[in-house]
PDB file with SEQRES, HELIX, SHEET and CRYST1 records, atoms N, CA, C and O in Angstrom:
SEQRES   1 A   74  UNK UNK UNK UNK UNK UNK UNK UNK UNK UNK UNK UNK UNK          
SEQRES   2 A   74  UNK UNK UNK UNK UNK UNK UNK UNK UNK UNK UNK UNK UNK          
SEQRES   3 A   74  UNK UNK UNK UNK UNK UNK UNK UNK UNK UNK UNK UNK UNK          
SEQRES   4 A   74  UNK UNK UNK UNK UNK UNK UNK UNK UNK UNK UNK UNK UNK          
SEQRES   5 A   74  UNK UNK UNK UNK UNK UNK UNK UNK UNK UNK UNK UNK UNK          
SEQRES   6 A   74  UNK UNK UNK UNK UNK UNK UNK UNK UNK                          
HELIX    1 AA1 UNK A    3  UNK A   39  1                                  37    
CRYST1    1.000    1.000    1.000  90.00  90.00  90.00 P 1           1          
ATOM      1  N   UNK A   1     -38.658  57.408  55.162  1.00  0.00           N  
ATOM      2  CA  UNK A   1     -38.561  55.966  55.199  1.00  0.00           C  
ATOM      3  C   UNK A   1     -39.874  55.395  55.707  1.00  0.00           C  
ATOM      4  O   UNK A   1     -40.206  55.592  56.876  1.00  0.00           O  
ATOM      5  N   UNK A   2     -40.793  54.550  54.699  1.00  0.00           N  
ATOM      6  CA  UNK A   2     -41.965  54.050  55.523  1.00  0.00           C  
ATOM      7  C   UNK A   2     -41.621  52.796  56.468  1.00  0.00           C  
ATOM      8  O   UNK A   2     -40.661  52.074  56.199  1.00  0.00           O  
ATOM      9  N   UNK A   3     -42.343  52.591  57.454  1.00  0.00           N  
ATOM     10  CA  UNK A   3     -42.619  51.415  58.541  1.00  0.00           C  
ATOM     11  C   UNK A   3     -41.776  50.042  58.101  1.00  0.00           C  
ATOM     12  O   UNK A   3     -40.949  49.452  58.796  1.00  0.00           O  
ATOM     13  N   UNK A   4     -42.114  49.779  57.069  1.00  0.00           N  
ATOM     14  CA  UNK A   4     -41.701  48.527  56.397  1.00  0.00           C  
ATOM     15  C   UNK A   4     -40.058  48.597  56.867  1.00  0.00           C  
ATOM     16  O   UNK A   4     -39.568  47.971  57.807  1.00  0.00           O  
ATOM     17  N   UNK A   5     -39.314  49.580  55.905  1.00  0.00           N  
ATOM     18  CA  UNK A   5     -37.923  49.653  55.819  1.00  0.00           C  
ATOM     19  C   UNK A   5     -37.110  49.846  57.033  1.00  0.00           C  
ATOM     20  O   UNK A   5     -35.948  49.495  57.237  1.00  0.00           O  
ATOM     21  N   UNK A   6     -38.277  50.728  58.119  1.00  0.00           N  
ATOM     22  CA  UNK A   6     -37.401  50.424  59.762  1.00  0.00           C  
ATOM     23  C   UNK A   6     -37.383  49.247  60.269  1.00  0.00           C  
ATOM     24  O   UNK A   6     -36.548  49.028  61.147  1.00  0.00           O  
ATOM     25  N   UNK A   7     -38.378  48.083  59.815  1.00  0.00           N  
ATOM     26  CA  UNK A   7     -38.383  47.436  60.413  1.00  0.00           C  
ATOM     27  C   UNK A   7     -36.947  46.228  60.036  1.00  0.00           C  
ATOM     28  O   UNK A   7     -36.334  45.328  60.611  1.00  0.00           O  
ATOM     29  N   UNK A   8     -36.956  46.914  58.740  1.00  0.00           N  
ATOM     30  CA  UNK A   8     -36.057  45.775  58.303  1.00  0.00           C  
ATOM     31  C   UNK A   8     -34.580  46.546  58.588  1.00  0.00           C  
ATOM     32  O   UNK A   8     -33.655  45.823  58.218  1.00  0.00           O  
ATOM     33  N   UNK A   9     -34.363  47.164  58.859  1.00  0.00           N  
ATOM     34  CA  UNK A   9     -33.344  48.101  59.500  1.00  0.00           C  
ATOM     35  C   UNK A   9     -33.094  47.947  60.740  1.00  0.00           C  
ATOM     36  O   UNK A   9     -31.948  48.019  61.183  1.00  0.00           O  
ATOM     37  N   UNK A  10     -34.247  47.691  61.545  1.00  0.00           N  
ATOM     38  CA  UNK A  10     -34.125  47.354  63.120  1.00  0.00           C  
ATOM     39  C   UNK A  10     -33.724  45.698  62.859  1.00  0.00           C  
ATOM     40  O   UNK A  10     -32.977  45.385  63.786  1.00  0.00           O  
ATOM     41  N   UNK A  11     -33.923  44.620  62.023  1.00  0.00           N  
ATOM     42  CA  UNK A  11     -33.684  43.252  62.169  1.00  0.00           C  
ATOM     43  C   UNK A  11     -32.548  43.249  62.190  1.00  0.00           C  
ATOM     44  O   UNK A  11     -31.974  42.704  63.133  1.00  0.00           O  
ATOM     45  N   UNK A  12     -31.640  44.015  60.884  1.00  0.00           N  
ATOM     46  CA  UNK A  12     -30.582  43.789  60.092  1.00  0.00           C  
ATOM     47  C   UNK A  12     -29.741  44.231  61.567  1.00  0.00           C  
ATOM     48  O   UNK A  12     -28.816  43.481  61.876  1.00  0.00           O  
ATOM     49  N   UNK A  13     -30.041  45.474  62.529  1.00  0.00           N  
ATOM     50  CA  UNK A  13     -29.160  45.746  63.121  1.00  0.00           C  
ATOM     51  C   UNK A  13     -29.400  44.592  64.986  1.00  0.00           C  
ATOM     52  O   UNK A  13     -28.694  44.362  65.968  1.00  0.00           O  
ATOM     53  N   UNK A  14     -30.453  44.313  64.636  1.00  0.00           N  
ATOM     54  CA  UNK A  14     -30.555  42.944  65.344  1.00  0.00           C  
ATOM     55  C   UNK A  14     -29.491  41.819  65.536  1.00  0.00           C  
ATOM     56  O   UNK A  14     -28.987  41.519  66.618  1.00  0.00           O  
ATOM     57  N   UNK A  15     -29.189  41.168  64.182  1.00  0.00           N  
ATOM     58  CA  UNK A  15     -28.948  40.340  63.570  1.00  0.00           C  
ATOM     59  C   UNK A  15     -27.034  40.579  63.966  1.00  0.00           C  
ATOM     60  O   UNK A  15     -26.219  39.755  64.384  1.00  0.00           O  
ATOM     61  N   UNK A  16     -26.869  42.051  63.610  1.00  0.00           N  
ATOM     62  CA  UNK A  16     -25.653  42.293  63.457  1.00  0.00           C  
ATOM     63  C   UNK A  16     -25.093  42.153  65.128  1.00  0.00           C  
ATOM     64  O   UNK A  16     -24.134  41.509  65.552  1.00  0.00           O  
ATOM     65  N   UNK A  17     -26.314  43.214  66.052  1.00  0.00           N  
ATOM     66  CA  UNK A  17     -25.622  42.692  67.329  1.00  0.00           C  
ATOM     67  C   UNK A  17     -25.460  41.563  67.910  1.00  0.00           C  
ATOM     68  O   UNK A  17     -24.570  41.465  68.754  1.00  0.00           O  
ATOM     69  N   UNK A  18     -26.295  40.441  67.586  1.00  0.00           N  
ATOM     70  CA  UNK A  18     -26.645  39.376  67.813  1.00  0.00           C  
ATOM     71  C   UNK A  18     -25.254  38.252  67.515  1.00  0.00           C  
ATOM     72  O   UNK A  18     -24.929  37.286  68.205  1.00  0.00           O  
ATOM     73  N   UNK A  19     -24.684  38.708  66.405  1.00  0.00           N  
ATOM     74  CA  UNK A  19     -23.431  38.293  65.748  1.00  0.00           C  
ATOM     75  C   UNK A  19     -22.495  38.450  66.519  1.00  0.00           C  
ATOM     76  O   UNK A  19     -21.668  37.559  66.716  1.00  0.00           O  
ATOM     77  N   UNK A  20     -22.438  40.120  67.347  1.00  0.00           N  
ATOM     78  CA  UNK A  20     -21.525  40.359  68.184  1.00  0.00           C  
ATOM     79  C   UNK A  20     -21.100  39.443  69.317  1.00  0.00           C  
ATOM     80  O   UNK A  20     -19.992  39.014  69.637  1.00  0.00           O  
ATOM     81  N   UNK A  21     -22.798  39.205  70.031  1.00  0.00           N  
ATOM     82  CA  UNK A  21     -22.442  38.860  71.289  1.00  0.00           C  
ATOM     83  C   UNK A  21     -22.263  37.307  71.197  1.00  0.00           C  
ATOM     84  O   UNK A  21     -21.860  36.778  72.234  1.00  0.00           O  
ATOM     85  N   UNK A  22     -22.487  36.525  70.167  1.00  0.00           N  
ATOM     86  CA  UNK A  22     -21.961  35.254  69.829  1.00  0.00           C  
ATOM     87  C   UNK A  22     -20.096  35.689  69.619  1.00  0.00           C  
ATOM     88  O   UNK A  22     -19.288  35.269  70.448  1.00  0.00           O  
ATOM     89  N   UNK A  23     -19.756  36.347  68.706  1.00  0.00           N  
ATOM     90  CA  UNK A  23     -18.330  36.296  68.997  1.00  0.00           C  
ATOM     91  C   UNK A  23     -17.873  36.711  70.109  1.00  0.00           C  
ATOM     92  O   UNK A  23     -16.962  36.033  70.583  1.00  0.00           O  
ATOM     93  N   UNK A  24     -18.294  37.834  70.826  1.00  0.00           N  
ATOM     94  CA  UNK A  24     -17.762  37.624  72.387  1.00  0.00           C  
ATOM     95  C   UNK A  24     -17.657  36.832  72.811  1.00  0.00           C  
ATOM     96  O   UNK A  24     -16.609  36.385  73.278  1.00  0.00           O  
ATOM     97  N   UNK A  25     -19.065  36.184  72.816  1.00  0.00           N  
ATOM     98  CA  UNK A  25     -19.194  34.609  73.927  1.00  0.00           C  
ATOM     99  C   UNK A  25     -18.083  33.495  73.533  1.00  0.00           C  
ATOM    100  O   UNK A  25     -17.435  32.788  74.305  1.00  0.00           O  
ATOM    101  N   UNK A  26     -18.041  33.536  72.067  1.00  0.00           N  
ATOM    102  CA  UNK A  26     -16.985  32.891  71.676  1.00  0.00           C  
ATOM    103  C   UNK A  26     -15.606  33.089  72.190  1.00  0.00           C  
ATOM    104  O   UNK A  26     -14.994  32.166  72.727  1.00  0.00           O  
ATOM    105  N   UNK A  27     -15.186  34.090  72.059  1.00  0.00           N  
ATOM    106  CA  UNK A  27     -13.755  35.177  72.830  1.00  0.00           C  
ATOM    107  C   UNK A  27     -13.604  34.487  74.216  1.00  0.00           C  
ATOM    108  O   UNK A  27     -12.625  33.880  74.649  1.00  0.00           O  
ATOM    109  N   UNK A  28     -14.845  34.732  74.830  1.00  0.00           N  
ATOM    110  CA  UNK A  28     -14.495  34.164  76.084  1.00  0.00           C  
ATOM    111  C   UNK A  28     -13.976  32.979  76.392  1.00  0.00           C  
ATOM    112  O   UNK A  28     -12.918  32.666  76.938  1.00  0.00           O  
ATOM    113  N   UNK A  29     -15.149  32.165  75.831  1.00  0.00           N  
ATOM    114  CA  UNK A  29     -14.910  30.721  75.564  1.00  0.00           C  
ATOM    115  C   UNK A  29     -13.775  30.240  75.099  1.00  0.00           C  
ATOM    116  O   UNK A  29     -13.373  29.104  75.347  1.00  0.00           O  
ATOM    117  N   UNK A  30     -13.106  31.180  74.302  1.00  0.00           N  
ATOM    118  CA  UNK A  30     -11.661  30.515  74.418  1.00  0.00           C  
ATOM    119  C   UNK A  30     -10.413  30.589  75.327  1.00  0.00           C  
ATOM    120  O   UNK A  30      -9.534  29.791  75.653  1.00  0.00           O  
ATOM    121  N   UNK A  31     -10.739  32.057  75.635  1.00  0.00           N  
ATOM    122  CA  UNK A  31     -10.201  32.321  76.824  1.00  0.00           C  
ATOM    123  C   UNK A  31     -10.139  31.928  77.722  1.00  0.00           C  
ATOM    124  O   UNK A  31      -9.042  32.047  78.267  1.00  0.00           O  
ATOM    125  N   UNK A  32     -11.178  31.246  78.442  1.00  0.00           N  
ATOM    126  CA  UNK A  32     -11.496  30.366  79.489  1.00  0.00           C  
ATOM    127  C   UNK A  32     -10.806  28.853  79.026  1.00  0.00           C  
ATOM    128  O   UNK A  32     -10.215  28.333  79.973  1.00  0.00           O  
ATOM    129  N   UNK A  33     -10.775  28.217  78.022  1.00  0.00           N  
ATOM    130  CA  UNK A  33     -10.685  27.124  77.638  1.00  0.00           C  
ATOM    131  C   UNK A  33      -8.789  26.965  77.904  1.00  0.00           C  
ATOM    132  O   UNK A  33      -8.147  26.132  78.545  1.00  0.00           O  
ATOM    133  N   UNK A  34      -8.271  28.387  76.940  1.00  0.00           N  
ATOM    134  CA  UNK A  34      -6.659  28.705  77.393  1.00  0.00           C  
ATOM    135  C   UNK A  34      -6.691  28.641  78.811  1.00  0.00           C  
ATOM    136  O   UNK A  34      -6.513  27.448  79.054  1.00  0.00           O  
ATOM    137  N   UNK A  35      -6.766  29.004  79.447  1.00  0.00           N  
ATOM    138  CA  UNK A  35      -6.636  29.217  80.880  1.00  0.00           C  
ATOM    139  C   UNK A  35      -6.699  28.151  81.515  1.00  0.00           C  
ATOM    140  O   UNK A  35      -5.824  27.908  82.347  1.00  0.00           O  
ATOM    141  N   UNK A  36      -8.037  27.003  81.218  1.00  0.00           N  
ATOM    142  CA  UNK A  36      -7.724  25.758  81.630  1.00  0.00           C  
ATOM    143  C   UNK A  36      -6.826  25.158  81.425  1.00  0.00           C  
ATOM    144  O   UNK A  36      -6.411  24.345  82.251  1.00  0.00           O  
ATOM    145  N   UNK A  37      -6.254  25.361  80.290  1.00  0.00           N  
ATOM    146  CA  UNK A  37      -5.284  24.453  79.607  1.00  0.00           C  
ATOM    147  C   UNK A  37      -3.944  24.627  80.427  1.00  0.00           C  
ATOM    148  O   UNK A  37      -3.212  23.718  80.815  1.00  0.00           O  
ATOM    149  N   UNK A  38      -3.751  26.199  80.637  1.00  0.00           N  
ATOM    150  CA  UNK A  38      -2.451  26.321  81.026  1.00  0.00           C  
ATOM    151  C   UNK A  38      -2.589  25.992  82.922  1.00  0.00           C  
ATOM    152  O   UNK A  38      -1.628  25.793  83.666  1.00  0.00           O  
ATOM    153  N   UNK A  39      -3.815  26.015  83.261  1.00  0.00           N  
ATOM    154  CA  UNK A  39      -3.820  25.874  84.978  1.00  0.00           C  
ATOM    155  C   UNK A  39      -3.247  23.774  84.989  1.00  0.00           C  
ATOM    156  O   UNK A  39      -2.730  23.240  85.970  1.00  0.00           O  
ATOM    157  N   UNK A  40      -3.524  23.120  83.791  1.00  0.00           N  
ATOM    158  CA  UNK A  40      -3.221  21.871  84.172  1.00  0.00           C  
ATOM    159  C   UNK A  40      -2.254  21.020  83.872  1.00  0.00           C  
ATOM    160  O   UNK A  40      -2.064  19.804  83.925  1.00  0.00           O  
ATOM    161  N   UNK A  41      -1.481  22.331  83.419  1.00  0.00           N  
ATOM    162  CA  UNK A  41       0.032  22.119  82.778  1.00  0.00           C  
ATOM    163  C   UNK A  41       0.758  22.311  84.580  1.00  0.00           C  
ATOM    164  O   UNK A  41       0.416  23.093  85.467  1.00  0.00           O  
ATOM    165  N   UNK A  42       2.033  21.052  84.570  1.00  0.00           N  
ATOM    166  CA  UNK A  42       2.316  21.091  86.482  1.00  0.00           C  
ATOM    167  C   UNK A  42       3.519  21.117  86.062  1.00  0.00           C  
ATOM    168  O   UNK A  42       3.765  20.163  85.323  1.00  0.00           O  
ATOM    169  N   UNK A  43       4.893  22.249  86.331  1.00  0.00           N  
ATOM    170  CA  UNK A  43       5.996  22.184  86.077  1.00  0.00           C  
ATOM    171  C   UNK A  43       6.446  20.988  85.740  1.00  0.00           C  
ATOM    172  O   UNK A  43       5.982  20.010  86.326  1.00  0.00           O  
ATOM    173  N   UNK A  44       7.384  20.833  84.787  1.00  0.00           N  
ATOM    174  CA  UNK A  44       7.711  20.209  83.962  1.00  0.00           C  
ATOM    175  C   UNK A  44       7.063  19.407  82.649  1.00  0.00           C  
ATOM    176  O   UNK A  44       7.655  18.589  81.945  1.00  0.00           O  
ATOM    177  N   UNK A  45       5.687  19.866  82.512  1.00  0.00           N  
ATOM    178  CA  UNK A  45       4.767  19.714  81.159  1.00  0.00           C  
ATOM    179  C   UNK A  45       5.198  20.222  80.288  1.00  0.00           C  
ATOM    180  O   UNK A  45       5.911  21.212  80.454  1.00  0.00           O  
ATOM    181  N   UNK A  46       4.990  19.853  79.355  1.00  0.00           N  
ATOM    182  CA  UNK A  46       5.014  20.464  77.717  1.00  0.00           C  
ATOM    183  C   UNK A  46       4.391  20.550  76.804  1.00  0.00           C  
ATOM    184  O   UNK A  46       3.677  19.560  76.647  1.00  0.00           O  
ATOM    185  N   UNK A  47       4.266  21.493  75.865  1.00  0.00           N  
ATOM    186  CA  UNK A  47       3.466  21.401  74.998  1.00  0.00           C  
ATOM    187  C   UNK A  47       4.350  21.617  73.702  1.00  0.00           C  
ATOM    188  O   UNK A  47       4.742  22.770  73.528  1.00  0.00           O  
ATOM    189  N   UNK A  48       4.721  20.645  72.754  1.00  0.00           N  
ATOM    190  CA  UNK A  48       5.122  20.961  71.626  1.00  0.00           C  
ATOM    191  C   UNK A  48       4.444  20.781  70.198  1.00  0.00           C  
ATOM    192  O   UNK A  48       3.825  19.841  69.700  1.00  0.00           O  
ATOM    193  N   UNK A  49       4.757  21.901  69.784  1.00  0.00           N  
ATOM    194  CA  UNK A  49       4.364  21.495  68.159  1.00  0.00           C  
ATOM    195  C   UNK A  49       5.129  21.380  67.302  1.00  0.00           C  
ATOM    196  O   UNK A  49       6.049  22.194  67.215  1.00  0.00           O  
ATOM    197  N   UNK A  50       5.006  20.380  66.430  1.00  0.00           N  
ATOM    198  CA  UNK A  50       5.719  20.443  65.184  1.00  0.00           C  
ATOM    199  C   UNK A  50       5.588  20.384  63.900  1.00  0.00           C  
ATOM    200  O   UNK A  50       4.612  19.812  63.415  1.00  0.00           O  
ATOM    201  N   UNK A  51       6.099  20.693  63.484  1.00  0.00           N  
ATOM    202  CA  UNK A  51       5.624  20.649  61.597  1.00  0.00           C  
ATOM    203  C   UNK A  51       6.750  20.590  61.237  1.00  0.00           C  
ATOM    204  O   UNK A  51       7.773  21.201  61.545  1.00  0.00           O  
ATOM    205  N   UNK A  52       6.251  18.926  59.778  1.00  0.00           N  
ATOM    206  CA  UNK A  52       7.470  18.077  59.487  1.00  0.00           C  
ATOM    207  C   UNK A  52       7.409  18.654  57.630  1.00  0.00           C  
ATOM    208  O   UNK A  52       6.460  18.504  56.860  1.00  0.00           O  
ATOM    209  N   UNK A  53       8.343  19.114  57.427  1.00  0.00           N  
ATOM    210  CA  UNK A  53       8.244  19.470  55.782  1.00  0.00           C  
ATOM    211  C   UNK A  53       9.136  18.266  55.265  1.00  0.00           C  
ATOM    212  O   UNK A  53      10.003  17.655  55.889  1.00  0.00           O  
ATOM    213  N   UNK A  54       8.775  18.117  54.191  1.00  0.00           N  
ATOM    214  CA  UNK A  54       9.943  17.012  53.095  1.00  0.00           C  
ATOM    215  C   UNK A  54      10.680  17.797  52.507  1.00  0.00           C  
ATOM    216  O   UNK A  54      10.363  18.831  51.917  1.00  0.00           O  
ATOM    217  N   UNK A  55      11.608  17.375  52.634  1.00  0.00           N  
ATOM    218  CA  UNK A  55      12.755  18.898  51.558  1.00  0.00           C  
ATOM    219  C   UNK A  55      14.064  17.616  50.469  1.00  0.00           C  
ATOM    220  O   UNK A  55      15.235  17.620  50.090  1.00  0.00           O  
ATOM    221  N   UNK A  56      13.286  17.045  50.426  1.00  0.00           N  
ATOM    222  CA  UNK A  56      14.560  15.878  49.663  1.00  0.00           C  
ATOM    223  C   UNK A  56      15.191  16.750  48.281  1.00  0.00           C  
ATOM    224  O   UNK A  56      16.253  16.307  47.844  1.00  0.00           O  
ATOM    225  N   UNK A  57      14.767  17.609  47.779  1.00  0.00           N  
ATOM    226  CA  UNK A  57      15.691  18.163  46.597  1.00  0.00           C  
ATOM    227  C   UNK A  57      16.109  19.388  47.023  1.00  0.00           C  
ATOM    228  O   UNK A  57      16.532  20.122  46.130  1.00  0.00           O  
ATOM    229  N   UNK A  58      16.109  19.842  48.196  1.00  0.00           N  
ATOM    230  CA  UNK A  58      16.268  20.996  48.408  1.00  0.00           C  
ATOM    231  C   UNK A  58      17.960  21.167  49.324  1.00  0.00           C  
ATOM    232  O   UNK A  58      18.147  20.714  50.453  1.00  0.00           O  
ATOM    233  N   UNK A  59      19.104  21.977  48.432  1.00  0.00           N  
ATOM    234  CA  UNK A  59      19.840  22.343  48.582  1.00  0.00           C  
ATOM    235  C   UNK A  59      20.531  23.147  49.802  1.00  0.00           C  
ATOM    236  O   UNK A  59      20.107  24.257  50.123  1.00  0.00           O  
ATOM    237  N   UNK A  60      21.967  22.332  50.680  1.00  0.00           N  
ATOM    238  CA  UNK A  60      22.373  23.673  51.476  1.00  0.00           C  
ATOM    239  C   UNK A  60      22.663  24.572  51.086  1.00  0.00           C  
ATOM    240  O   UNK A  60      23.328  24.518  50.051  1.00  0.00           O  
ATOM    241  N   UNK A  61      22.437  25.527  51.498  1.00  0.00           N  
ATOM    242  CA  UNK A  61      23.649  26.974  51.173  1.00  0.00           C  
ATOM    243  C   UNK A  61      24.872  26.959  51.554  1.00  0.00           C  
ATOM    244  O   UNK A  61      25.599  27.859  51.134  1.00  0.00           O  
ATOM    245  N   UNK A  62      25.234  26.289  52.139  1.00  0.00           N  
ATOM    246  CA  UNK A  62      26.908  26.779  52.921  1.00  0.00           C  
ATOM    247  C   UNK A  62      27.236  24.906  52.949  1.00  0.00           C  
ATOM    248  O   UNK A  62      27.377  24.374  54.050  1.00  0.00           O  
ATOM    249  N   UNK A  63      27.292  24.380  52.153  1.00  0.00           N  
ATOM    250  CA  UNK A  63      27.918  23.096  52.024  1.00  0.00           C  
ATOM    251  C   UNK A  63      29.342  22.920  51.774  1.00  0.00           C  
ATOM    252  O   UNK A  63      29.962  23.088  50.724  1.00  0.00           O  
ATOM    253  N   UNK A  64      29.746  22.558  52.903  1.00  0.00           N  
ATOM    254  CA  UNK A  64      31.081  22.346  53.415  1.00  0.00           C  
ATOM    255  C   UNK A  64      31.660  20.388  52.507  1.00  0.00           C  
ATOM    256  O   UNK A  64      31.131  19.285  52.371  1.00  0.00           O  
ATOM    257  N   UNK A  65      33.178  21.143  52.091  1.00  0.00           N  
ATOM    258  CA  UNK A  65      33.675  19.789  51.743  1.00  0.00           C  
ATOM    259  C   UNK A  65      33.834  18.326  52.347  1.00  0.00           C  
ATOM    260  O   UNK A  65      34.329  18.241  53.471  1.00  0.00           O  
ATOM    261  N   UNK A  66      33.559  17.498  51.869  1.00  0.00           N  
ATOM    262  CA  UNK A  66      33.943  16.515  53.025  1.00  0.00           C  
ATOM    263  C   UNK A  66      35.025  16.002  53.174  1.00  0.00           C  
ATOM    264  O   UNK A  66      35.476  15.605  52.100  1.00  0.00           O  
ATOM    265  N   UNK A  67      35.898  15.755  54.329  1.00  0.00           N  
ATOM    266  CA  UNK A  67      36.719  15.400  54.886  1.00  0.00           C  
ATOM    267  C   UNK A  67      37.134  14.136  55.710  1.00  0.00           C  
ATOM    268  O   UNK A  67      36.323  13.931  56.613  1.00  0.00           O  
ATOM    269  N   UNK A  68      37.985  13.380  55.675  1.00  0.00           N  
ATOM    270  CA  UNK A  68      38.153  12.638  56.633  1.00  0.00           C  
ATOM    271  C   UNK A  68      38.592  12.862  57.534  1.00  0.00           C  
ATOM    272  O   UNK A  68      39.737  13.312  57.491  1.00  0.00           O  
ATOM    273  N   UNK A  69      37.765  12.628  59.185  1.00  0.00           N  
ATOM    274  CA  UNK A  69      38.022  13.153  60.250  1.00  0.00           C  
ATOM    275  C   UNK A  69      39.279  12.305  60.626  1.00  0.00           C  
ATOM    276  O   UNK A  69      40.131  12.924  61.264  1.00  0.00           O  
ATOM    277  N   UNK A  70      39.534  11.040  60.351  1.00  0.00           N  
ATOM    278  CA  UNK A  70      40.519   9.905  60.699  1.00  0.00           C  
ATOM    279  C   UNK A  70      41.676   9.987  60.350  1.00  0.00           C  
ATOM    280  O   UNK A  70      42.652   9.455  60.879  1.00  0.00           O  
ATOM    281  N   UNK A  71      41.630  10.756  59.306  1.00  0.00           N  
ATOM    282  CA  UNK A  71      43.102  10.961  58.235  1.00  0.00           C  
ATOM    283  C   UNK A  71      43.858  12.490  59.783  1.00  0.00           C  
ATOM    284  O   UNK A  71      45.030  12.837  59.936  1.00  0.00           O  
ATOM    285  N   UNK A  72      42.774  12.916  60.473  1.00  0.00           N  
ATOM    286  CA  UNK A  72      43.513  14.591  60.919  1.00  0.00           C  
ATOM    287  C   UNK A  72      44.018  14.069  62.458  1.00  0.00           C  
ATOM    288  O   UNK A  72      44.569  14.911  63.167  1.00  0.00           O  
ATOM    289  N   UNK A  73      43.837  12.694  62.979  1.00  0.00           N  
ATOM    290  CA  UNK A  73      44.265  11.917  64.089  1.00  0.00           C  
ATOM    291  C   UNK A  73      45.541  11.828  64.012  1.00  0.00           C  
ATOM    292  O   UNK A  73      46.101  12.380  64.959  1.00  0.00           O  
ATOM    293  N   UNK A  74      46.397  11.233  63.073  1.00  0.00           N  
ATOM    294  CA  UNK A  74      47.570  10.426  62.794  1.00  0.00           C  
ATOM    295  C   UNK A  74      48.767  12.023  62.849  1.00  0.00           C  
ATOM    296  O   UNK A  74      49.977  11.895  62.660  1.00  0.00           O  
TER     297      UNK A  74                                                      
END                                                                             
């Protein structure tokens, strides 16, 4: 291998560790960021999520007859 090709072999593996220690730092950084989050949560906080789907044509499975509850009084 001449000079040239180590060198570009030494960048590439530069480059690659270099990648690493940005996603670590990143890792951390979130880690740290969770941790804040949950140290400023004070019993009885919450955190909810939700996700709202539209289902307007979409069918029960187990659809029960309807009844009058008023008629089972008398």
């Amino acid at each position: 291998m001449s000079d040239e090709n180590k060198g570009e072999g030494e960048s590439k593996k530069e480059k690659t560790e270099e990648k690493q220690k940005e996603q670590a730092k990143a890792q951390e950084q979130e880690k740290a960021d969770e941790e804040a989050r949950k140290k400023r949560l004070v019993k009885g906080d919450y955190i909810i999520h939700v996700h709202i789907i539209e289902g307007r044509e979409l069918k029960g499975r187990h659809v029960q007859k309807k009844h009058n509850f008023l008629s089972n009084l008398s």
